[in-house]
N, C-alpha and C positions, 0 to 999 in steps of 0.2 A: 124547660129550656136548659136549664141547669143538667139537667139527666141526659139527655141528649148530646151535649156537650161532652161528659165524662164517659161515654157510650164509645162518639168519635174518638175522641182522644184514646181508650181504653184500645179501640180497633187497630189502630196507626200506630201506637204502639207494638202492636201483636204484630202487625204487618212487618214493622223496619226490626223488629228481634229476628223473626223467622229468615228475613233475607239477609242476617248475619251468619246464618250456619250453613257449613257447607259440607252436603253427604259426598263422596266420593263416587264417582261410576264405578259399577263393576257389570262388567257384562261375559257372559256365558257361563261356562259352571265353574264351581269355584269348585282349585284346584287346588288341595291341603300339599305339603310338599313330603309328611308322613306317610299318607295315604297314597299317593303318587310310588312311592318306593317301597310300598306293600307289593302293590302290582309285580310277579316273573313271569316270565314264561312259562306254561304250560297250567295257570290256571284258568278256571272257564269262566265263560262269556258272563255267566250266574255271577258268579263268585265279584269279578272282578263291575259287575255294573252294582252290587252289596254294596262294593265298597268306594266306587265315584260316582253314583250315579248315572240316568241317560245318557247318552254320550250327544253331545251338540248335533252333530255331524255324522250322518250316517251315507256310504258312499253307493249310489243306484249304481256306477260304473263295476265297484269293485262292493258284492254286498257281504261278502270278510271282513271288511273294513271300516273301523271306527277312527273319530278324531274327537279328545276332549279339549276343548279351548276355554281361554280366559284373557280376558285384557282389563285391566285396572290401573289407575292413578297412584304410581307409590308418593307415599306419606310422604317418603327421605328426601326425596331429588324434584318432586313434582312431576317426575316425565309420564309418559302412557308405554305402560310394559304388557307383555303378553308373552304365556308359556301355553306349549301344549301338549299331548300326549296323544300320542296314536298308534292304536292297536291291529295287529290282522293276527285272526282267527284262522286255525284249519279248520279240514271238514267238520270233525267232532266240536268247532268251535270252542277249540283253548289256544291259548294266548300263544303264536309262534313268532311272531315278533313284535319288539315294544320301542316306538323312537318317543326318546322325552326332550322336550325343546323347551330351556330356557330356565331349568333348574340347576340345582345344585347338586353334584356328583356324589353318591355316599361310599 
């Protein structure tokens, strides 16, 4: 009885701790803001998925064309931000233009 008891209690506990932490969403790939400003034009498709990986977003319209996304919870403010980077490729498939949305200018 007594075991049982200390079992419960032991459970309820572990229950009302864990619904005090709270992970942050992050969802699509996560975008380093270094690694974002490695990326120039005119390196390859290779090179440049080394260094951010799969790109989310691969376009059947335009198939040059990549988009890396990210949307997350900042810490500071609470709001829901997203930045993203999108790449097209020439034929040889290097980097010939790069728009970055939502970072910081180096």
């Amino acid at each position: 009885m007594i075991r049982t008891f200390i079992t419960a209690t032991a459970i309820s506990a572990c229950l009302l701790l864990s619904a005090c932490l709270h992970e942050p969403i992050h969802q699509g790939n996560r975008l380093d803001g270094d690694k974002i400003h490695q990326i120039t034009e005119g390196n390859t498709k290779f090179a440049i998925e080394q260094i951010l990986g799969s790109p989310i977003l691969n376009s059947t319209l335009h198939p040059n064309r990549v988009t890396y996304y990210e949307e997350f919870d900042d810490e500071e403010s609470g709001k829901l931000l997203w930045r993203s980077i999108e790449i097209e490729y020439d034929d040889a498939l290097r980097a010939k233009k790069i728009t970055r949305t939502g970072f910081e200018e180096k």
